[in-house]
KERO-996058 format. One record per residue (C-alpha): residue number from 0; x, z, y. Coordinates in nm, 2 decimals, m for minus. Each point is the difference from the previous one (the first is absolute). Example, Ala and Ser with C-alpha at 12.3 -4.5 7.8 and 13.67 -1.06 7.14 Angstrom:
// residues 2
{atom 0 {1.23 0.78 m0.45}}
{atom 1 {0.14 m0.07 0.34}}
// end
This chain:
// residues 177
{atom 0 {m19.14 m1.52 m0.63}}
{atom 1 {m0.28 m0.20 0.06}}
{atom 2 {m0.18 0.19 0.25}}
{atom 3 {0.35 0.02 0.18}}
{atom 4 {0.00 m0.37 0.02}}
{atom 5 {m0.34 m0.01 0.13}}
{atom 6 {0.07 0.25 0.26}}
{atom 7 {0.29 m0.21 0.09}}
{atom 8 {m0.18 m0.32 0.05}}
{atom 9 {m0.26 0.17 0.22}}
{atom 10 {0.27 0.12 0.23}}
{atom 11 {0.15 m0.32 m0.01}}
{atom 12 {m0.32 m0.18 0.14}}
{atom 13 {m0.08 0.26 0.26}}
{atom 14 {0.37 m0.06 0.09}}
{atom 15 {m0.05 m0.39 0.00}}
{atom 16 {m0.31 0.06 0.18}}
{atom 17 {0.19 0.25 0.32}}
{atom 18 {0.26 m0.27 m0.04}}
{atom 19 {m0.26 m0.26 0.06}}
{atom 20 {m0.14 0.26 0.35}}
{atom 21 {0.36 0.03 0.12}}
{atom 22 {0.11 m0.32 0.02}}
{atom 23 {m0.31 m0.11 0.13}}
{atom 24 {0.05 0.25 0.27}}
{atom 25 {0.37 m0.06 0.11}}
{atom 26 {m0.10 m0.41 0.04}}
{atom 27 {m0.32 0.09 0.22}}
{atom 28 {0.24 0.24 0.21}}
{atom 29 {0.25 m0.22 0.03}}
{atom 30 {m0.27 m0.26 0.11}}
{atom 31 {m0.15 0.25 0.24}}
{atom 32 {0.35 0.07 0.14}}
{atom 33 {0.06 m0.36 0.06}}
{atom 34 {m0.28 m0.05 0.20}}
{atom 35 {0.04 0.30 0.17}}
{atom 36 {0.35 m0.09 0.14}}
{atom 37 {m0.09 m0.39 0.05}}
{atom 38 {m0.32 0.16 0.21}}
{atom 39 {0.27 0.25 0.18}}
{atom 40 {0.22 m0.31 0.06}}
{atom 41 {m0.29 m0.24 0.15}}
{atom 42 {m0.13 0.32 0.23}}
{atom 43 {0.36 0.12 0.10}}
{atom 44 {0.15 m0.37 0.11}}
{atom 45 {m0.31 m0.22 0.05}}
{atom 46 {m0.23 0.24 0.15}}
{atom 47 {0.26 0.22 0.14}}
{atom 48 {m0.20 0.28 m0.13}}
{atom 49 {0.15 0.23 m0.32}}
{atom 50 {m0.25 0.14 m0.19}}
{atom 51 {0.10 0.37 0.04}}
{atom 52 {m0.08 0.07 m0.37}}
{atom 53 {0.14 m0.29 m0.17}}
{atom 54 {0.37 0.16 m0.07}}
{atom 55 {m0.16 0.31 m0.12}}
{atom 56 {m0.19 m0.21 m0.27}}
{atom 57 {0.27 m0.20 m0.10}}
{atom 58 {0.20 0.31 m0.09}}
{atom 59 {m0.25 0.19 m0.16}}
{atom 60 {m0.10 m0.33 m0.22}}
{atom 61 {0.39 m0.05 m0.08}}
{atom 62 {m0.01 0.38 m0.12}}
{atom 63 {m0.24 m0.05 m0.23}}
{atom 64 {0.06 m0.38 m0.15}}
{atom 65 {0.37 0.12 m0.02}}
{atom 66 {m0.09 0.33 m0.23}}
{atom 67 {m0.28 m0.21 m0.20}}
{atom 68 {0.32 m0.29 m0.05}}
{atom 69 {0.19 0.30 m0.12}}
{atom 70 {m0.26 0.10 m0.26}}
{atom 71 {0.01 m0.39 m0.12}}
{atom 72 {0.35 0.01 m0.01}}
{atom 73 {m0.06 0.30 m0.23}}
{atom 74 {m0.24 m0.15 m0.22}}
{atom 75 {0.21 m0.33 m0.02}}
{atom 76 {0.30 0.18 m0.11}}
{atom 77 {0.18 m0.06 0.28}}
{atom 78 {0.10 0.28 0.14}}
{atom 79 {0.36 m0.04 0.06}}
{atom 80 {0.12 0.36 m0.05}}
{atom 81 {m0.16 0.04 m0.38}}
{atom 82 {0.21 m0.34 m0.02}}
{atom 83 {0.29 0.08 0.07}}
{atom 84 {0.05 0.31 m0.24}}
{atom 85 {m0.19 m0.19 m0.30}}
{atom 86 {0.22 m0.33 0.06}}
{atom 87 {0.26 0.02 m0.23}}
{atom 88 {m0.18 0.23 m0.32}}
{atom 89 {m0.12 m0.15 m0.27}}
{atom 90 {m0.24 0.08 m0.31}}
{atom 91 {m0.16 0.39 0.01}}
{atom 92 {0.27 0.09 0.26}}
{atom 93 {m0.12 m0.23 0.26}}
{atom 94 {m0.37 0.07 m0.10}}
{atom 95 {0.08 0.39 0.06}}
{atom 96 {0.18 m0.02 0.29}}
{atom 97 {m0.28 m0.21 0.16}}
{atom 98 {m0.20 0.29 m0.08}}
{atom 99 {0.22 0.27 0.15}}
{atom 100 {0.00 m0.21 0.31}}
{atom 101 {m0.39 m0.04 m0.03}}
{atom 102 {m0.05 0.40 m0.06}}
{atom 103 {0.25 0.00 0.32}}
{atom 104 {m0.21 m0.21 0.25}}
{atom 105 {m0.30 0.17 m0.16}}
{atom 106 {0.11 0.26 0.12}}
{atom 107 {0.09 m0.07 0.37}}
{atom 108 {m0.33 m0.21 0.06}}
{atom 109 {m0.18 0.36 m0.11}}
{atom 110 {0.20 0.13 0.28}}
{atom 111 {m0.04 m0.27 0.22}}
{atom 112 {m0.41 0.03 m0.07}}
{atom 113 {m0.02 0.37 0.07}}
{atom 114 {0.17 m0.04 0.30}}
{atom 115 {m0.17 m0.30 0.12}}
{atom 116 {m0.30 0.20 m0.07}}
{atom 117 {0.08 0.27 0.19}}
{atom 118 {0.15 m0.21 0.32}}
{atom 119 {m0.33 m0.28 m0.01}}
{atom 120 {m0.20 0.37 m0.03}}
{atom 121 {0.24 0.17 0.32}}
{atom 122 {m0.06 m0.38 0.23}}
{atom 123 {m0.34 0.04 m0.01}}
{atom 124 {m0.04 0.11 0.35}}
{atom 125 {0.24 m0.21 0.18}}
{atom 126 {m0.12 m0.34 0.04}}
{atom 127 {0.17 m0.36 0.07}}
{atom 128 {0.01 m0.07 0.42}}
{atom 129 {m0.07 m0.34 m0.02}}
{atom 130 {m0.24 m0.06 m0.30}}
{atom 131 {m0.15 0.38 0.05}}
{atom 132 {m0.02 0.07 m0.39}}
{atom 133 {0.17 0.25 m0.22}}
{atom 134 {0.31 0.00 m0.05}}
{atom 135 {m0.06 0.15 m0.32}}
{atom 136 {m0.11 m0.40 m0.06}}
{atom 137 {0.37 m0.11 0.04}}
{atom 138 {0.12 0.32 m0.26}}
{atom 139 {m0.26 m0.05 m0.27}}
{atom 140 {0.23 m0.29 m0.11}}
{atom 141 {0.27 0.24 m0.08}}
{atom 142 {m0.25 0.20 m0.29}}
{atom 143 {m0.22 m0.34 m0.10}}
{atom 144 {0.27 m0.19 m0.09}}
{atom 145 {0.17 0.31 m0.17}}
{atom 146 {m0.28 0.03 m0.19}}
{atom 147 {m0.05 m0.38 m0.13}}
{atom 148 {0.40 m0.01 m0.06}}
{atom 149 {m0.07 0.33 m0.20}}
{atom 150 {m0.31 m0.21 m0.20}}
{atom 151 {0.24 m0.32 m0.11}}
{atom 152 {0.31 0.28 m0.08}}
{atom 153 {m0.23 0.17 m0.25}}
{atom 154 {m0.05 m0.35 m0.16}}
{atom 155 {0.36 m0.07 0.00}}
{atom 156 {0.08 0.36 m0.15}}
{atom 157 {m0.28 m0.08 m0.27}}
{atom 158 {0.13 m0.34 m0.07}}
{atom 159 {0.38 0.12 m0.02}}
{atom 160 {m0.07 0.30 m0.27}}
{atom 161 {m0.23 m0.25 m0.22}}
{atom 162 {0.32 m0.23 0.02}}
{atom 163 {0.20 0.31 m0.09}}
{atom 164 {m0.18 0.11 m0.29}}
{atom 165 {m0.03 m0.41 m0.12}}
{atom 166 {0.35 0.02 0.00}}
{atom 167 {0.06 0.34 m0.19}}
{atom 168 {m0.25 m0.15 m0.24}}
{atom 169 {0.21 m0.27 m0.05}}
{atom 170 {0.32 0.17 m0.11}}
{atom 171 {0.09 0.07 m0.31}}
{atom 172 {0.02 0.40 m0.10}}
{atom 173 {0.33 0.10 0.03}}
{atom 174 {0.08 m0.21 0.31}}
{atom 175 {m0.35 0.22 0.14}}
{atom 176 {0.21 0.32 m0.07}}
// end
């Protein structure tokens, strides 16, 4: 058991510590995309020159800061859709339920990483008109933030069965039964 907990805490601080990179990175694009669309502003109406690649950034930065947000809102807990099945459960009910729906979106983000994989791999030879990169760029988001989502669900799986097994602990022997 101890070893378990151990093993636990490690994952909990390389968790804390991609938390730490994530966040991190969704305020520095979201302070990159500011300037980037005050800049596109001042060129487009001041100078009465758009900067032909400005639009292209600011989608490609709101691609990623929104799918890095979404991986935040999945460490924070709150992602509405585990919510709204959990909401009303209580005691070992709720706690399993939460991880059905976490076995659930486990699930779909392996999907989802597979197949961002293989559509970031199948981009690679097309490239953005304006800014004249890759769009495999712009579909790497789709597997990255799959795969950090995928990182803070196997913390919240871990976290729900040592709550699980607290509680069956808990109970007296023929309520266990």
């Amino acid at each position: 058991m101890a070893f378990s907990k151990q093993l636990v805490n490690g994952y909990d601080g390389f968790c804390k510590m991609l938390d730490t990179v994530t966040r991190w990175g969704c305020i520095s694009l979201v302070l990159v995309m500011t300037a980037e669309v005050i800049l596109g502003v001042f060129f487009r109406y001041f100078l009465d020159s758009p900067l032909k690649w400005g639009e292209e950034l600011a989608r490609l930065l709101l691609v990623w800061c929104g799918l890095l947000g979404v991986s935040i809102a999945l460490k924070d807990g709150e992602h509405l859709g585990l919510e709204f099945f959990t909401k009303r459960l209580q005691g070992r009910i709720k706690l399993s339920g939460e991880l059905i729906c976490y076995v659930l979106v486990g699930m779909f983000l392996i999907i989802l990483l597979y197949w961002g994989c293989y559509v970031s791999k199948a981009a690679w030879n097309t490239r953005l008109p304006a800014l004249q990169i890759r769009w495999t760029w712009s579909y790497l988001a789709i597997p990255v933030t799959a795969g950090i989502q995928l990182v803070f669900l196997v913390q919240k799986i871990l976290v729900t069965i040592i709550k699980l097994k607290e509680r069956a602990s808990d109970m007296p022997e023929q309520q266990a039964v």
